[in-house]
C-alpha positions in Angstrom: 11.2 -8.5 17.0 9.1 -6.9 19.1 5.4 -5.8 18.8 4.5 -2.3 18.1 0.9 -2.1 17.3 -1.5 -4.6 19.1 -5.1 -5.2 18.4 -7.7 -8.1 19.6 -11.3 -8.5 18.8 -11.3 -5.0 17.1 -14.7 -3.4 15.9 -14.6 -0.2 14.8 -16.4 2.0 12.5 -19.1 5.1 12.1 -22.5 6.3 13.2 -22.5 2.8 15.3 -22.2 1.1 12.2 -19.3 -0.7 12.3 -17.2 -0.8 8.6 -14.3 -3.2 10.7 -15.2 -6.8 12.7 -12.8 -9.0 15.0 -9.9 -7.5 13.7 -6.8 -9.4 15.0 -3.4 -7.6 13.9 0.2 -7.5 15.8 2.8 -5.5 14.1 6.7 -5.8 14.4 9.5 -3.9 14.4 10.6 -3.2 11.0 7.8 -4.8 9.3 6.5 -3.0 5.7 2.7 -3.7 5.3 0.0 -3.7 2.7 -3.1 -3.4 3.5 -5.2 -3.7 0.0 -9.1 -4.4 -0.3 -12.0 -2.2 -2.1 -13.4 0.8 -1.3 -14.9 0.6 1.9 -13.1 -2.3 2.8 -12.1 -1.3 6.4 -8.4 0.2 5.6 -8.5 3.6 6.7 -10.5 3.1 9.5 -8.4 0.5 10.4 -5.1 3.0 10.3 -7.7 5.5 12.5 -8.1 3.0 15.2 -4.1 2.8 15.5 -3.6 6.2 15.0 -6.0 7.2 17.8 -8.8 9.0 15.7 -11.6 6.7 16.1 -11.9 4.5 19.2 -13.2 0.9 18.8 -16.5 0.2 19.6 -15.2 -3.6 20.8 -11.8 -5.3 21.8 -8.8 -3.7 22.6 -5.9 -1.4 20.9 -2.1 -0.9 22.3 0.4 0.9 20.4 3.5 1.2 21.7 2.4 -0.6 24.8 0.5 2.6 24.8 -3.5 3.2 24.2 -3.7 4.9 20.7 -2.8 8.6 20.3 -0.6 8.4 23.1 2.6 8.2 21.8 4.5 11.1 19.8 6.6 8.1 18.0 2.9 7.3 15.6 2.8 9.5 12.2 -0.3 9.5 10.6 -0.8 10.6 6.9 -4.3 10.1 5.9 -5.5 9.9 2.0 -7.9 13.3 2.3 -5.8 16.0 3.3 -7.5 18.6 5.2 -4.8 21.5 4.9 -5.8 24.6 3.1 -3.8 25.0 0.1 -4.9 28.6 -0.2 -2.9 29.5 2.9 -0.1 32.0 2.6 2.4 29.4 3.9 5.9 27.9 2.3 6.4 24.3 1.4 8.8 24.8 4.7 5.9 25.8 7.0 4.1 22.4 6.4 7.0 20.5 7.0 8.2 21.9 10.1 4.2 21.1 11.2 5.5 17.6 11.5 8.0 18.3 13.4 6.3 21.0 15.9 4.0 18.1 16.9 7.0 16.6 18.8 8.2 19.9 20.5 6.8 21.2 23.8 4.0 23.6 23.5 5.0 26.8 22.1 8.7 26.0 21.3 9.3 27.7 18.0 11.3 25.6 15.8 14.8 25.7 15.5 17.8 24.4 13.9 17.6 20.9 14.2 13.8 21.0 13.5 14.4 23.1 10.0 17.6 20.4 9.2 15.0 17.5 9.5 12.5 19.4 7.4 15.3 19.9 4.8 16.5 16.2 5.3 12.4 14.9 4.9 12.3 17.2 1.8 15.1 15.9 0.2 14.4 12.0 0.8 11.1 12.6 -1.1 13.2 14.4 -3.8 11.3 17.7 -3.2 14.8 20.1 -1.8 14.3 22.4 -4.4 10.8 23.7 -3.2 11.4 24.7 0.2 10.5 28.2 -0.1 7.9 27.5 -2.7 4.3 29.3 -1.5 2.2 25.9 -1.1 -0.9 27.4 -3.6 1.7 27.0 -6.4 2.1 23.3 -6.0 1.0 20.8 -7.9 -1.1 17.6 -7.0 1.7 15.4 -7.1 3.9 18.1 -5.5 1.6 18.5 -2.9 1.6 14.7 -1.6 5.6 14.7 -1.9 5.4 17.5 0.9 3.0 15.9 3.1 4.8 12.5 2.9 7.7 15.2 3.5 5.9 16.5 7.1 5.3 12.9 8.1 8.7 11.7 7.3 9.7 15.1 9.6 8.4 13.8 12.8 10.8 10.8 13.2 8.1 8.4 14.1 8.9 4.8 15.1 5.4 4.1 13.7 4.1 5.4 10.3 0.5 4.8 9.5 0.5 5.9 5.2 -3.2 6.0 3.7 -2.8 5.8 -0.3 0.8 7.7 0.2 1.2 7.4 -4.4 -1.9 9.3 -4.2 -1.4 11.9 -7.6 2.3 11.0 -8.4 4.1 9.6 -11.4 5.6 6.4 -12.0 9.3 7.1 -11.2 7.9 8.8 -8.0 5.9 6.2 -6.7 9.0 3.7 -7.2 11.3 6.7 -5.1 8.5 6.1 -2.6 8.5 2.7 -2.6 12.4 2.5 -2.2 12.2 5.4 0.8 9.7 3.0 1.9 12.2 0.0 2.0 15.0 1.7 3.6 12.5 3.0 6.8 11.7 -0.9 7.5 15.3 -1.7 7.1 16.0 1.2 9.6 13.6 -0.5 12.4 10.6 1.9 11.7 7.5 0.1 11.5 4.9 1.1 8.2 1.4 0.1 7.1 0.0 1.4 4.1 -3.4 1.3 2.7 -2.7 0.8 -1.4 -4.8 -0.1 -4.5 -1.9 -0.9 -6.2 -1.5 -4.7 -6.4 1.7 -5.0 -8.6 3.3 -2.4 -6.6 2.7 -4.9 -3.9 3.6 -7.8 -4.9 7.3 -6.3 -5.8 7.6 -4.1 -2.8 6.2 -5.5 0.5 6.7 -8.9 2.5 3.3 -8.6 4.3 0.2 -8.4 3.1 -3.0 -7.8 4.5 -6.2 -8.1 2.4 -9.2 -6.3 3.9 -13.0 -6.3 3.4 -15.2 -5.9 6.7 -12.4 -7.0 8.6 -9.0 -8.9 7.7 -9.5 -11.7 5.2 -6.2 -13.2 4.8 -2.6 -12.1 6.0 0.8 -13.2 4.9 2.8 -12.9 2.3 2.2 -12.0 -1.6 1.2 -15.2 -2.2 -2.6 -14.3 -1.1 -2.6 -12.4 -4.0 -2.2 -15.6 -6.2 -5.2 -16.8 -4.3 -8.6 -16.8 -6.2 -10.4 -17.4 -3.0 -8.9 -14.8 -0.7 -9.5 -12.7 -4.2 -12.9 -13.3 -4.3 -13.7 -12.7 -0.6 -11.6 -9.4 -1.1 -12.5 -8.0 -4.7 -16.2 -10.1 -5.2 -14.4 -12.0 -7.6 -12.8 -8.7 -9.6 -9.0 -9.1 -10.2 -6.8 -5.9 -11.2 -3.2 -5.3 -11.1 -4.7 -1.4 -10.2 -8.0 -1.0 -8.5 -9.9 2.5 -8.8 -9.1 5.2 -6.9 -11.5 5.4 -3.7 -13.9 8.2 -4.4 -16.2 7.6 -1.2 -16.1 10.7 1.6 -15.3 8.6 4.6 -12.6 6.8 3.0 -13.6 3.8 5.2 
């Protein structure tokens, strides 16, 4: 398989503080990854220095052969949502946004970009709200449609920061599955997740994370009390908190 996403001697992070060291990482084709680790660990910034958001302060980053936030083929869905909810738009309007990234400037959108919205909407089992006005959705409702816009853009690459964020049980297993099927299709995924026993039952790769990568390979870190220890301090859950920090590091 070839590589996708490329990074050596990595440091990245805010203020010139860096929250990431000597971060090593190559990413496959068709590979489903975890990244898991505490709050402040390193995992969003992490997906920001592949998406193109932050630039690294060290090292060097190629995605797609590609410096980051080059390519169109990178979809990006980060845990704090910035869109305003109290816009007068329709579940359809902020799906299609995922799509209008990938047309020329000023191309309206038009059949084939409202059949993928439809198609995105309906993977994340959401069909039925396409005309819905977006300040009557609920939180869980809410992530299904932006998982819905990313999904829209046809990316070879997605980059998923805490995707379960607000959704039941039998949706985050739909997710999960959707999740499956995109790395069995070729597409590429990392995810930043707090959920441990939905890793160990979903995802072949695992990367732990605190200040920088601790340990990567399969689920069987997780089994490790000394990878845990230099990951959690020691604390083992099957379901850490949610992150409640503003930069999301």
């Amino acid at each position: 398989m070839s590589s996708v996403v490329e990074l050596h001697g990595v440091s990245a992070g805010y203020d010139r503080t860096p929250v990431i060291t000597g971060v090593d990482l190559v990413v496959r084709e068709g590979e489903l990854i975890a990244l898991v680790g505490p709050n402040g660990a390193g995992k969003s910034t992490l997906l920001k220095v592949i998406a193109g958001i932050l630039r690294p302060m060290s090292g060097t980053a190629t995605v797609l052969g590609e410096a980051p936030g080059v390519s169109r083929l990178v979809a990006y869905l980060p845990q704090s949502e910035q869109l305003r909810w109290d816009y007068p738009l329709r579940v359809e309007d902020v799906v299609l946004m995922g799509r209008l990234e990938k047309l020329p400037h000023g191309r309206a959108p038009g059949s084939a970009a409202r059949a993928a919205a439809r198609d995105a909407l309906a993977r994340v089992d959401a069909a039925d709200l396409l005309r819905r006005p977006i300040a009557a959705l609920s939180g869980g409702q809410r992530q299904r449609i932006l998982l819905a816009r990313t999904l829209a853009s046809d990316a070879r690459v997605f980059l998923l920061d805490e995707p379960a964020t607000g959704v039941d049980a039998a949706t985050e297993e739909q997710l999960m599955e959707l999740l499956e099927g995109l790395a069995r299709e070729g597409h590429s995924l990392l995810v930043s997740t707090h959920d441990l026993g939905g890793v160990m039952a979903h995802f072949p790769r695992v990367i732990a994370m605190n200040g920088g990568i601790v340990a990567d390979g399969g689920t069987s870190i997780l089994r490790d009390d000394d990878i845990l220890r230099q990951t959690f301090g020691g604390h083992r859950g099957v379901r850490a908190a949610p992150l409640g920090d503003q930069h999301h590091a």
